[in-house]
Structures are given as C-alpha cells and as structure tokens.
mmCIF file as Biopython writes it, N, C-alpha, C and O atoms, coordinates in Angstrom:
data_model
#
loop_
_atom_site.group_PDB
_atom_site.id
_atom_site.type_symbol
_atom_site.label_atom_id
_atom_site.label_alt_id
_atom_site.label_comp_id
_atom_site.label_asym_id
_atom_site.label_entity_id
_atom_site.label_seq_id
_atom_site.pdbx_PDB_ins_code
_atom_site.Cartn_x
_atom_site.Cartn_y
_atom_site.Cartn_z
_atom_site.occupancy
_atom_site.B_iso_or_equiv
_atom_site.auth_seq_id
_atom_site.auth_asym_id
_atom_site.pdbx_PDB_model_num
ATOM 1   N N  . UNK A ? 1  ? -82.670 -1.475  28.129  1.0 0.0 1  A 1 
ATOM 2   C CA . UNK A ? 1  ? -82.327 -0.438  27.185  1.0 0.0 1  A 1 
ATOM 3   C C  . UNK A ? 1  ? -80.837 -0.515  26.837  1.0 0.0 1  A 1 
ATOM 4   O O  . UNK A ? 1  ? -80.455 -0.586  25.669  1.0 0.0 1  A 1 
ATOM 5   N N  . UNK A ? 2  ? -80.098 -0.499  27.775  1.0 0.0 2  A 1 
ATOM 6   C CA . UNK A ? 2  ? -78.584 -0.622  27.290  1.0 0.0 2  A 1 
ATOM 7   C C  . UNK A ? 2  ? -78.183 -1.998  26.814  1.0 0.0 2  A 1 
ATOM 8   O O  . UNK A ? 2  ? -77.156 -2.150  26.152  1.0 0.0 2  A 1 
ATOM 9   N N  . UNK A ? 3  ? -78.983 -3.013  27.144  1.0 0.0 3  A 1 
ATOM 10  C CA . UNK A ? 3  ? -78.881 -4.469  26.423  1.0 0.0 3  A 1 
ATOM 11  C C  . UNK A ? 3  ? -79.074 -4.354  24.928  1.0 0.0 3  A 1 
ATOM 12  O O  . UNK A ? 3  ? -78.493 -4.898  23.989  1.0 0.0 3  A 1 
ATOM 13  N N  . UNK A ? 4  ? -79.906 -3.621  24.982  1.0 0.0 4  A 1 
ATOM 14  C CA . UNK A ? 4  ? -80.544 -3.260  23.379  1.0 0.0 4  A 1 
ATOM 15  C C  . UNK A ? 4  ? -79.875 -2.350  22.372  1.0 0.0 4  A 1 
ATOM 16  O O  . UNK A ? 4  ? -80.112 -2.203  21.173  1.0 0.0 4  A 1 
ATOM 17  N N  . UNK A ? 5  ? -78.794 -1.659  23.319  1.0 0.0 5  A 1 
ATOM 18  C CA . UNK A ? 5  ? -78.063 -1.174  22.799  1.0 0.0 5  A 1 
ATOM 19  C C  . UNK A ? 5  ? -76.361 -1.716  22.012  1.0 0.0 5  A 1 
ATOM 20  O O  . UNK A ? 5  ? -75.481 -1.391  21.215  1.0 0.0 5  A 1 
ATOM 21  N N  . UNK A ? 6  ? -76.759 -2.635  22.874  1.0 0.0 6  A 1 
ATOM 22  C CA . UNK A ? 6  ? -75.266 -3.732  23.027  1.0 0.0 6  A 1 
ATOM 23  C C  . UNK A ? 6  ? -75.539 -4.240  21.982  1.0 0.0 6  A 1 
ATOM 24  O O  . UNK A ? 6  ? -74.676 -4.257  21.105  1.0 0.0 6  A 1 
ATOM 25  N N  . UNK A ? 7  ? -76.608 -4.717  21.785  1.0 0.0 7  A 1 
ATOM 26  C CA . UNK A ? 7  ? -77.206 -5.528  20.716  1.0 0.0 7  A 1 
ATOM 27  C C  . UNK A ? 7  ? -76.812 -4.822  19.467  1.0 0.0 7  A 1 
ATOM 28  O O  . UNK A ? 7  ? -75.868 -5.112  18.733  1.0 0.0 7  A 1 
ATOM 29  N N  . UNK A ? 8  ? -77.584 -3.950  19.342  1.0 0.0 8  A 1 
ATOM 30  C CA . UNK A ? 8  ? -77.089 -3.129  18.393  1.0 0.0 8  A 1 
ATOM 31  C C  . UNK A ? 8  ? -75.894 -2.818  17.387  1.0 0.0 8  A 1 
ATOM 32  O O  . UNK A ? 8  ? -75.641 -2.882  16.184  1.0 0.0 8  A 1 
ATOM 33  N N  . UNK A ? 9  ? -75.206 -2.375  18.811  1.0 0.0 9  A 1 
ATOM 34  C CA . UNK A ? 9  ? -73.981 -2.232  18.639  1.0 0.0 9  A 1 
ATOM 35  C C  . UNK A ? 9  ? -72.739 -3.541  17.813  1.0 0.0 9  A 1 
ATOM 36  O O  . UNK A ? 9  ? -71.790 -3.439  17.035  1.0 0.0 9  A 1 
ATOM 37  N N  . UNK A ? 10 ? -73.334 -4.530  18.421  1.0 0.0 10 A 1 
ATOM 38  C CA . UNK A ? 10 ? -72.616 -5.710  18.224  1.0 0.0 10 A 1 
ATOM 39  C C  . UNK A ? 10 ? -72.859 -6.402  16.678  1.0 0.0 10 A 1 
ATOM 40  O O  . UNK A ? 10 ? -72.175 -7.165  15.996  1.0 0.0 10 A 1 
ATOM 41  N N  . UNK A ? 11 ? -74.239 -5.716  16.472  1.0 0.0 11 A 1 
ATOM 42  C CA . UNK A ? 11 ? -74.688 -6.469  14.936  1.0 0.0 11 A 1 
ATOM 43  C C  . UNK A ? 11 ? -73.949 -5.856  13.922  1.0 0.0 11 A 1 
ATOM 44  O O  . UNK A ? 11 ? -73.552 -6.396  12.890  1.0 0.0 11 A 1 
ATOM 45  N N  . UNK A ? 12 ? -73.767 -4.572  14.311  1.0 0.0 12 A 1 
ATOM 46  C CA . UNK A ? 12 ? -73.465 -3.113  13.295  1.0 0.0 12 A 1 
ATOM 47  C C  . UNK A ? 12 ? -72.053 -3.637  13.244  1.0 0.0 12 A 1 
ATOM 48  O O  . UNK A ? 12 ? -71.488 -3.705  12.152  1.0 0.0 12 A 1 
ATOM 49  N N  . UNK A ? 13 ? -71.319 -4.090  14.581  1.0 0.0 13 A 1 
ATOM 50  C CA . UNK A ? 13 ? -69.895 -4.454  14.355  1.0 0.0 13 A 1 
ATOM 51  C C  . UNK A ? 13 ? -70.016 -5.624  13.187  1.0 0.0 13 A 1 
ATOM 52  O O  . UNK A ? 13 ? -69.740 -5.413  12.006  1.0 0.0 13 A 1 
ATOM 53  N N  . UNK A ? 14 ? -70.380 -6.630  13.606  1.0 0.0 14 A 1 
ATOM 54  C CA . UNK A ? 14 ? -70.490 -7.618  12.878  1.0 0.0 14 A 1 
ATOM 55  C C  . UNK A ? 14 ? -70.691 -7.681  11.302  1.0 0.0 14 A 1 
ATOM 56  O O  . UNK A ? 14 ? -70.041 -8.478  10.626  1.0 0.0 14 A 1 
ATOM 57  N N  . UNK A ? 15 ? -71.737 -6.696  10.673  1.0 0.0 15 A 1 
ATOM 58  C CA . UNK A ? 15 ? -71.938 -6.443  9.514   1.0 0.0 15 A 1 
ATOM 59  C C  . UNK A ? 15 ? -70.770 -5.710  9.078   1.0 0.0 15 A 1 
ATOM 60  O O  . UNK A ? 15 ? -70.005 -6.177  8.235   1.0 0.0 15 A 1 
ATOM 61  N N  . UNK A ? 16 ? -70.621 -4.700  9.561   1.0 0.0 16 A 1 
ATOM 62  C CA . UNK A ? 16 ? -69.231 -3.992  9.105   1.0 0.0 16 A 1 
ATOM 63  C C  . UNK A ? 16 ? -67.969 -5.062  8.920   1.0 0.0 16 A 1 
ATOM 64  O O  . UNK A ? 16 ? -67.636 -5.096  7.735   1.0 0.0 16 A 1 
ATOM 65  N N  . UNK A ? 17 ? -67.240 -5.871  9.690   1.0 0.0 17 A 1 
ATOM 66  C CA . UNK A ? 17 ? -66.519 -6.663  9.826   1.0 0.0 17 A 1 
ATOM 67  C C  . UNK A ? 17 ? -66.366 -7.561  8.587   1.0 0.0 17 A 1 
ATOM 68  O O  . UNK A ? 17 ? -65.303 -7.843  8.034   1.0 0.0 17 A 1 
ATOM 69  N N  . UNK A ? 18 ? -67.874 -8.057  8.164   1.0 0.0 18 A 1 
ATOM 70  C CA . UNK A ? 18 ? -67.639 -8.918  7.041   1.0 0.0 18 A 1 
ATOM 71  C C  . UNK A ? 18 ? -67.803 -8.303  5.906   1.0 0.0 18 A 1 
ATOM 72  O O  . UNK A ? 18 ? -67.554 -9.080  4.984   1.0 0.0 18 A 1 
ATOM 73  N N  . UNK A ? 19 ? -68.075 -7.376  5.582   1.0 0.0 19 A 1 
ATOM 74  C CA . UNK A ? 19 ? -67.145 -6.575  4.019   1.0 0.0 19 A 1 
ATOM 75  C C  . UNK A ? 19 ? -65.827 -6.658  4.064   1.0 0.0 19 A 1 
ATOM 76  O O  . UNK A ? 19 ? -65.237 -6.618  2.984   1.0 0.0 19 A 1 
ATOM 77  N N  . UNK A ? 20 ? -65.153 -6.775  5.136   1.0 0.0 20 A 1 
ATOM 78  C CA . UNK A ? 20 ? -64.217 -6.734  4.885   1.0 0.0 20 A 1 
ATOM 79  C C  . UNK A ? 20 ? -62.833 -7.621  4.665   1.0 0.0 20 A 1 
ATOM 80  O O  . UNK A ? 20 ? -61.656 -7.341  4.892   1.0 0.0 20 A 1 
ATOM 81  N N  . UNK A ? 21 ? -63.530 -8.924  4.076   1.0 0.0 21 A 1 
ATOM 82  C CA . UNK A ? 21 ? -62.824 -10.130 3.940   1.0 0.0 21 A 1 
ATOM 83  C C  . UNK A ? 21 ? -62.874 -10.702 2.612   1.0 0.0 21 A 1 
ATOM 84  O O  . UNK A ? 21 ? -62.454 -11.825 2.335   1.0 0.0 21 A 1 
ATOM 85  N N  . UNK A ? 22 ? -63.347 -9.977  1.890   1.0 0.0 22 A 1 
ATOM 86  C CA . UNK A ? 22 ? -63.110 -10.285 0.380   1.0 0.0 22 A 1 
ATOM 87  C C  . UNK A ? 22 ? -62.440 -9.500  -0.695  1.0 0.0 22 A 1 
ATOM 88  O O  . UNK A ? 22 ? -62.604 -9.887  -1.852  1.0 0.0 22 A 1 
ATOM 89  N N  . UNK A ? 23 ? -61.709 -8.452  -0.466  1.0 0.0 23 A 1 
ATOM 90  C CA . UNK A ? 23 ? -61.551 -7.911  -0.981  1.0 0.0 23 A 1 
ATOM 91  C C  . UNK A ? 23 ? -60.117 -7.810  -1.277  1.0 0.0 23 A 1 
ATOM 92  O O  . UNK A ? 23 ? -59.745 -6.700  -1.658  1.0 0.0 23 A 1 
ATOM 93  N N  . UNK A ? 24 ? -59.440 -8.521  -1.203  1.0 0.0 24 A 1 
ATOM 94  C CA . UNK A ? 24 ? -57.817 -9.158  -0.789  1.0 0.0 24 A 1 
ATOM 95  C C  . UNK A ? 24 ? -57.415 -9.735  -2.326  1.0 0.0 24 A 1 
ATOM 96  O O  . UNK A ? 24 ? -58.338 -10.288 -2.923  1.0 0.0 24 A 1 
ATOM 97  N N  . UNK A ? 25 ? -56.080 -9.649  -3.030  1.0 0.0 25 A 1 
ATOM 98  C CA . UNK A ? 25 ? -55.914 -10.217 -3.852  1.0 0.0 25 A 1 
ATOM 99  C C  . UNK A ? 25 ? -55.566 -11.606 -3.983  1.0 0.0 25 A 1 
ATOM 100 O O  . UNK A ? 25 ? -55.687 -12.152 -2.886  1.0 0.0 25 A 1 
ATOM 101 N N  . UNK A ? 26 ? -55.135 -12.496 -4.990  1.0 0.0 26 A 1 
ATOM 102 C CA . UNK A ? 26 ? -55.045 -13.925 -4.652  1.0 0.0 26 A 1 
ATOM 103 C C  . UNK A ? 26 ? -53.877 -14.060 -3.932  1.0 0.0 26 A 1 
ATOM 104 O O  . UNK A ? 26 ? -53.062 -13.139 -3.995  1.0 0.0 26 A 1 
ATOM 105 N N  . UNK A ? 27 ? -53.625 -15.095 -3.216  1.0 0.0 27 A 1 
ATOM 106 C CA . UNK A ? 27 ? -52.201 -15.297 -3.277  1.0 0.0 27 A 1 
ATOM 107 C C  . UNK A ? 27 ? -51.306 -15.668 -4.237  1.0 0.0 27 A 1 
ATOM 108 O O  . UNK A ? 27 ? -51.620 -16.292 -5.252  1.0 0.0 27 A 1 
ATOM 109 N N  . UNK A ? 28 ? -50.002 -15.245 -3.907  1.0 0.0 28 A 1 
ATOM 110 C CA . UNK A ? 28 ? -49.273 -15.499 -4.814  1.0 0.0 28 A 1 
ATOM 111 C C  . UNK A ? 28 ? -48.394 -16.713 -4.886  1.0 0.0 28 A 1 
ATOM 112 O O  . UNK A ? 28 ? -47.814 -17.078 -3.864  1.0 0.0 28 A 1 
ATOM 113 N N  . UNK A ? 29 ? -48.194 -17.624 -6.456  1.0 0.0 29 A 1 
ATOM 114 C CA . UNK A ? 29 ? -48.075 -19.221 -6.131  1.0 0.0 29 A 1 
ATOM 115 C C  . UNK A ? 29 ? -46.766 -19.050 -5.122  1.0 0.0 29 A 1 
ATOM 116 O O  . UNK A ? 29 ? -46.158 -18.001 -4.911  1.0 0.0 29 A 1 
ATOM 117 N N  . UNK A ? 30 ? -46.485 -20.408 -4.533  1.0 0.0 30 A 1 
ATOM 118 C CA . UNK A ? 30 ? -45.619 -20.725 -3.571  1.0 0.0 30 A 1 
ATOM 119 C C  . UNK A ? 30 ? -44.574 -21.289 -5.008  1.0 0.0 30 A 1 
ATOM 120 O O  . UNK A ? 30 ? -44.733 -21.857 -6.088  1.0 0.0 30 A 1 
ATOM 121 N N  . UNK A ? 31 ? -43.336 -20.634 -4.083  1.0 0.0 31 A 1 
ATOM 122 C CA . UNK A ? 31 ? -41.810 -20.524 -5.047  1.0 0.0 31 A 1 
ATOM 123 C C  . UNK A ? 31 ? -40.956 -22.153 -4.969  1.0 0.0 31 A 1 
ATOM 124 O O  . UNK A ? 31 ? -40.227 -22.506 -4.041  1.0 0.0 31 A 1 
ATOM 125 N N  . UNK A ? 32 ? -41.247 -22.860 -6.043  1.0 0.0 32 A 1 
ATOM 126 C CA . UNK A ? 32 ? -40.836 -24.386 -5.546  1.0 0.0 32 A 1 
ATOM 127 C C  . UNK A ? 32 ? -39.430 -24.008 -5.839  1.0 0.0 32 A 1 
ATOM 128 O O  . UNK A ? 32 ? -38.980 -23.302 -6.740  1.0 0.0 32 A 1 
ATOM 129 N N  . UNK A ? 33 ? -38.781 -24.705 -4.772  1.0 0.0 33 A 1 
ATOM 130 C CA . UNK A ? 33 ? -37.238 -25.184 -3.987  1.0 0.0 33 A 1 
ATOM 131 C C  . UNK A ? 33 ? -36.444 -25.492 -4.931  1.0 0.0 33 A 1 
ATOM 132 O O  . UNK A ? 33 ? -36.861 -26.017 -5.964  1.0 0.0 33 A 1 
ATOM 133 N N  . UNK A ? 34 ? -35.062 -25.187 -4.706  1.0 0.0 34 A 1 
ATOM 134 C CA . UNK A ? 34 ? -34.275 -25.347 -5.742  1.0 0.0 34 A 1 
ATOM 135 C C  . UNK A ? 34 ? -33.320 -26.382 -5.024  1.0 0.0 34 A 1 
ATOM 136 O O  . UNK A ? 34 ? -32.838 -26.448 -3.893  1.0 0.0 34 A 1 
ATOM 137 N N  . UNK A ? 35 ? -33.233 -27.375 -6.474  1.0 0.0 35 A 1 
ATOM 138 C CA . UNK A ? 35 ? -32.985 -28.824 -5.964  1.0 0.0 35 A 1 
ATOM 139 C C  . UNK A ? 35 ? -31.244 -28.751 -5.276  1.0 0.0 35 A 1 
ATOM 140 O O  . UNK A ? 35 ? -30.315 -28.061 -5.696  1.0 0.0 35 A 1 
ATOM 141 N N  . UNK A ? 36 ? -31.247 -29.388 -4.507  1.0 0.0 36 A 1 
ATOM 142 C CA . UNK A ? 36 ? -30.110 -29.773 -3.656  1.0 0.0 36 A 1 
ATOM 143 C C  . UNK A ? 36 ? -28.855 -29.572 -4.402  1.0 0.0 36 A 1 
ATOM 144 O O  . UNK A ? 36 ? -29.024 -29.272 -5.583  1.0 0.0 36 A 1 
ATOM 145 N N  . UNK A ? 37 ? -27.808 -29.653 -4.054  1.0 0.0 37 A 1 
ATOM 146 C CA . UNK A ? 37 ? -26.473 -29.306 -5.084  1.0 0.0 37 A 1 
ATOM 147 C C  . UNK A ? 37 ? -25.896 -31.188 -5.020  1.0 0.0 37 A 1 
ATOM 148 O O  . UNK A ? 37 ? -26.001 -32.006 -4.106  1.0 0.0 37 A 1 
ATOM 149 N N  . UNK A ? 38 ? -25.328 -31.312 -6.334  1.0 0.0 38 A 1 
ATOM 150 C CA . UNK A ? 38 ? -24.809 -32.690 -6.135  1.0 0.0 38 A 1 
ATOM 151 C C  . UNK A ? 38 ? -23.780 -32.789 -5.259  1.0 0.0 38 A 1 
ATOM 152 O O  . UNK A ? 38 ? -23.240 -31.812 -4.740  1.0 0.0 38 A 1 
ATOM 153 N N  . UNK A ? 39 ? -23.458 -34.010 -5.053  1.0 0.0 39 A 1 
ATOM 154 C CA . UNK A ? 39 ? -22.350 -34.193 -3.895  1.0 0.0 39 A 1 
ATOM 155 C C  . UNK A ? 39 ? -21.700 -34.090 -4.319  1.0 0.0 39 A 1 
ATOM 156 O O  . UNK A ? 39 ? -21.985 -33.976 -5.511  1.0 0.0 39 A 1 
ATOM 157 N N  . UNK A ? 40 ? -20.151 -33.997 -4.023  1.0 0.0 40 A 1 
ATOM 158 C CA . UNK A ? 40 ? -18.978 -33.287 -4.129  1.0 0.0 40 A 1 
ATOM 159 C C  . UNK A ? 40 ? -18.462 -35.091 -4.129  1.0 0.0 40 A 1 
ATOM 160 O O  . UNK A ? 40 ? -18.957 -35.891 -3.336  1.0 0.0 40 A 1 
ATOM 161 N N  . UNK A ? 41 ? -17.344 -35.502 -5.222  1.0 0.0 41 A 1 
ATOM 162 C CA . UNK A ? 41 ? -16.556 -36.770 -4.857  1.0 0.0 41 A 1 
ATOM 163 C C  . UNK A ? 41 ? -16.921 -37.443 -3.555  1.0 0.0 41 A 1 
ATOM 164 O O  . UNK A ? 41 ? -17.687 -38.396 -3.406  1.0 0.0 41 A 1 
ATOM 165 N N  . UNK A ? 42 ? -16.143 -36.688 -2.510  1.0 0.0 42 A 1 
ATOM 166 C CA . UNK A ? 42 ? -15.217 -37.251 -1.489  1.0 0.0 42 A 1 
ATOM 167 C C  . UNK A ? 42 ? -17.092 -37.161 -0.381  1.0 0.0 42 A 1 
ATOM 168 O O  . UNK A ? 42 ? -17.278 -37.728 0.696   1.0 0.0 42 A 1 
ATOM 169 N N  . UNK A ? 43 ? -17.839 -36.536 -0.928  1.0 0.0 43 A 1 
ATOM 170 C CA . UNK A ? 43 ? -19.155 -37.087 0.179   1.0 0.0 43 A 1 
ATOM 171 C C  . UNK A ? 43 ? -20.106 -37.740 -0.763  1.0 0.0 43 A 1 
ATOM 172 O O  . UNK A ? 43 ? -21.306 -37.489 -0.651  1.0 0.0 43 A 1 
ATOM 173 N N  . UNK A ? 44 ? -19.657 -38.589 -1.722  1.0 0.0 44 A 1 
ATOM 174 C CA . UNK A ? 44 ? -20.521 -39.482 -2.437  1.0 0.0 44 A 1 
ATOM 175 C C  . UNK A ? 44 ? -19.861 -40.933 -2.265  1.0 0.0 44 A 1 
ATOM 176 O O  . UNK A ? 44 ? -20.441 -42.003 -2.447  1.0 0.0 44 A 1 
ATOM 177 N N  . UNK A ? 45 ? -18.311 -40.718 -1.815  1.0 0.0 45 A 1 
ATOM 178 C CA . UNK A ? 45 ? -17.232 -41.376 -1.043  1.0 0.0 45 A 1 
ATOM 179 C C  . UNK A ? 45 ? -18.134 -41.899 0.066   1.0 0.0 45 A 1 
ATOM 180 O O  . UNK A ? 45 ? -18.890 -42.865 0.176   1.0 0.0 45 A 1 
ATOM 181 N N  . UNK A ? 46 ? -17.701 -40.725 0.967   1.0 0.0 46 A 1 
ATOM 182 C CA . UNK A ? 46 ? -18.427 -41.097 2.715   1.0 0.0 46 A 1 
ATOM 183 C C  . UNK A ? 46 ? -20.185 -41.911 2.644   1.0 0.0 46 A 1 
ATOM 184 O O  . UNK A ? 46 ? -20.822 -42.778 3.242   1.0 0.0 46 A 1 
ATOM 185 N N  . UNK A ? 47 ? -20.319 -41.145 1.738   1.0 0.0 47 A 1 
ATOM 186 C CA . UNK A ? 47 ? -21.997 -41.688 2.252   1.0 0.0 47 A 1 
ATOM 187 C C  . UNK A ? 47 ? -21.857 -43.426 1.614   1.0 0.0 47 A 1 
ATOM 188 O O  . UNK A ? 47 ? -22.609 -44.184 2.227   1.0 0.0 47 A 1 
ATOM 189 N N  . UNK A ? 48 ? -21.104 -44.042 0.616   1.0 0.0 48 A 1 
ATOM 190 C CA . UNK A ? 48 ? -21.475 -45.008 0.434   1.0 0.0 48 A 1 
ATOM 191 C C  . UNK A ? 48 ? -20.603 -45.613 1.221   1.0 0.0 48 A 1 
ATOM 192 O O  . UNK A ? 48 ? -21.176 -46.611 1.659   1.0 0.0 48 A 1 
ATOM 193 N N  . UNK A ? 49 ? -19.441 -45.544 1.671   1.0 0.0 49 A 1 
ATOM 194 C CA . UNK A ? 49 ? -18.811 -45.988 2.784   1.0 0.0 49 A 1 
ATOM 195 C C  . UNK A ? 49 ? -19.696 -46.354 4.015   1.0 0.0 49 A 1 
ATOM 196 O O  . UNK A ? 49 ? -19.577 -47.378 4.688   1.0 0.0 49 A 1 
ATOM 197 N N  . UNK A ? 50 ? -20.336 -45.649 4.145   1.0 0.0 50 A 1 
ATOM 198 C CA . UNK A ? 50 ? -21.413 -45.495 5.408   1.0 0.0 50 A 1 
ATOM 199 C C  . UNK A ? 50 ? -22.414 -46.693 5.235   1.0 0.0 50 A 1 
ATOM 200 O O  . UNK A ? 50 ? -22.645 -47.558 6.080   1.0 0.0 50 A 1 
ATOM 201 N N  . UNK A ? 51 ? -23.083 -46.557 3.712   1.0 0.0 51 A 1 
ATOM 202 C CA . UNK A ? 51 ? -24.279 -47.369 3.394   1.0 0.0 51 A 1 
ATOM 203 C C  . UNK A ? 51 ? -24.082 -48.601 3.234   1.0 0.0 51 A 1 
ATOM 204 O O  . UNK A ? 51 ? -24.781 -49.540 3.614   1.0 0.0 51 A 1 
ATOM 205 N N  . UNK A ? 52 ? -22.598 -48.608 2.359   1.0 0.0 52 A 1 
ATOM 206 C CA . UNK A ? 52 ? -22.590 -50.191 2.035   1.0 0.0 52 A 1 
ATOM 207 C C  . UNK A ? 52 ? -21.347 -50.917 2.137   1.0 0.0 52 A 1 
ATOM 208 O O  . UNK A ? 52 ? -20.430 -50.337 2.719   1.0 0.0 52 A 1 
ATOM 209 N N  . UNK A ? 53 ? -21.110 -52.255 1.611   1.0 0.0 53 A 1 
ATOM 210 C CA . UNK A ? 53 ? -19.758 -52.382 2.484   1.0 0.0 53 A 1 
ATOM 211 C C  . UNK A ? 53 ? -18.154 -51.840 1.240   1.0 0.0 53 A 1 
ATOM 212 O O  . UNK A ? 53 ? -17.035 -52.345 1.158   1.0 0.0 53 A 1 
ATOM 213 N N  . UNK A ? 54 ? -18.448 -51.281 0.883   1.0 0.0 54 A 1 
ATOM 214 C CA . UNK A ? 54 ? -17.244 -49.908 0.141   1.0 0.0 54 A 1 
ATOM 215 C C  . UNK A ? 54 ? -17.743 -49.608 -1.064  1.0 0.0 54 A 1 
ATOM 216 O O  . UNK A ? 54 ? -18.513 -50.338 -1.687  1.0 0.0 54 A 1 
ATOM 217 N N  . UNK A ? 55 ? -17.347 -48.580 -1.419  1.0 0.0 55 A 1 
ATOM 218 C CA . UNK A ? 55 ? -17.848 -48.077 -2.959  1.0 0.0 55 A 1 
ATOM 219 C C  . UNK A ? 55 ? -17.029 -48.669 -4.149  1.0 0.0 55 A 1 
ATOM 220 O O  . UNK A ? 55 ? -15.866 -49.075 -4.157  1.0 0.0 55 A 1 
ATOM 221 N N  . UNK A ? 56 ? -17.692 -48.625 -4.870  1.0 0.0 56 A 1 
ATOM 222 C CA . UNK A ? 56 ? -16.949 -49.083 -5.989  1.0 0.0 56 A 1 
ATOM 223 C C  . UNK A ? 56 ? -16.551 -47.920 -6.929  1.0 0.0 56 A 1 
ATOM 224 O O  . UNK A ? 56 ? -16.643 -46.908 -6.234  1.0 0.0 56 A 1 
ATOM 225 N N  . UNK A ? 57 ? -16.212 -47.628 -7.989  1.0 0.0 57 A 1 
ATOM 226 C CA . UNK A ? 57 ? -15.511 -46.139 -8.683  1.0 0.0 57 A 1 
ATOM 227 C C  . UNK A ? 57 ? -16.936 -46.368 -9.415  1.0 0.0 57 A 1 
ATOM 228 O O  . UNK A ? 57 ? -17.422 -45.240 -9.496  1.0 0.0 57 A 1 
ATOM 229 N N  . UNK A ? 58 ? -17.671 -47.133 -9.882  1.0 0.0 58 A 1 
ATOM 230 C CA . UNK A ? 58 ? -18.764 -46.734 -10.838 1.0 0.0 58 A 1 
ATOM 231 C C  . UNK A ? 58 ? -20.025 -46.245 -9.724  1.0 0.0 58 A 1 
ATOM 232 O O  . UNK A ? 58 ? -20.839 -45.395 -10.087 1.0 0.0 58 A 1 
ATOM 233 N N  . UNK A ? 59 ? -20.091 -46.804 -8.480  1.0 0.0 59 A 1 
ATOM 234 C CA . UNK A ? 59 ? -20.843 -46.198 -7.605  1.0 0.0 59 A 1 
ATOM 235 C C  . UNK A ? 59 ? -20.590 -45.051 -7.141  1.0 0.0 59 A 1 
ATOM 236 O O  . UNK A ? 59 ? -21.558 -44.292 -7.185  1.0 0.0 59 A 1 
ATOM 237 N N  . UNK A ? 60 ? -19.469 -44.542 -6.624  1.0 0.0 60 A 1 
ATOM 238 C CA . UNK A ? 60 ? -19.538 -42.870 -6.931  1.0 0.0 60 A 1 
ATOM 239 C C  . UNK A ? 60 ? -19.397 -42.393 -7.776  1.0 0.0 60 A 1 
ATOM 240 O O  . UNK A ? 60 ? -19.432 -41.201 -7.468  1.0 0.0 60 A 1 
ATOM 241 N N  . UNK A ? 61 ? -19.152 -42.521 -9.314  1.0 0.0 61 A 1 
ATOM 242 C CA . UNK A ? 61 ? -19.568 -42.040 -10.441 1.0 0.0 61 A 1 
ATOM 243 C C  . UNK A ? 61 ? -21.326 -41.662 -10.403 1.0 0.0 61 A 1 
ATOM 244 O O  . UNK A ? 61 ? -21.930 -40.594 -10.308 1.0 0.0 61 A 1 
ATOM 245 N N  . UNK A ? 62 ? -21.735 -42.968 -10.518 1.0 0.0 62 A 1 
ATOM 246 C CA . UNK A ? 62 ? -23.523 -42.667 -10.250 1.0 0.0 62 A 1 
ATOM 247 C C  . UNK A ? 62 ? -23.830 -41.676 -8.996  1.0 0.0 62 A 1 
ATOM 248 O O  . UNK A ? 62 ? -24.754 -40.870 -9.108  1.0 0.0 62 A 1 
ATOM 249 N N  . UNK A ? 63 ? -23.182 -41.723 -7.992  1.0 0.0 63 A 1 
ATOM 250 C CA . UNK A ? 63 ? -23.789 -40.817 -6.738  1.0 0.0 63 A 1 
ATOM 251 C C  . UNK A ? 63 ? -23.429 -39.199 -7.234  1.0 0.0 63 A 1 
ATOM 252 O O  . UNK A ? 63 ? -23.748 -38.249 -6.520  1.0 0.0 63 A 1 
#
C-alpha cells in the first residue's frame, strides 16, 4: 500500500515536472567579440624582433 503510494506520488511528480520545460523564451544571440586593438609601433617593433631576424620599416608599417 505505501509502495503504491510512492508510486503514485512519483508519477504525479514527474508529470508535473515536465510542463515545466517549455515554456522559457529563446535565448538570446551570443554578443560576438570586439576585435583586438592594433599594436601600438614599438610592440609591432618587439614582436617582429622576436619573430624574425629584424624588422624592416615596411614590416612594421604592415603589423
């Protein structure tokens, strides 16, 4: 008898439970990233210093 009650109990949860998962609005789109800031001279300097064997003035122009 109290098994039967459990039972019960547990279905009634269960039915109740799933009304309640649709009713939610969409999400809202994901906010795309705002692009990086350009490099500053003197670290368009360093990084090609780093990369290659020295910069040239038109290569940190382009960086």
């Amino acid at each position: 008898m109290i098994r039967e009650g459990f039972v019960y109990l547990t279905l009634m949860v269960l039915i109740a439970l799933s009304g309640c998962g649709g009713g939610s609005s969409p999400a809202p789109a994901p906010l795309t990233p705002t692009p990086p800031a350009r490099p500053t001279r003197t670290e368009a300097f360093q990084f090609l210093e780093q990369a290659t064997f020295g910069p040239t003035e038109n290569e940190v122009n382009a960086v």
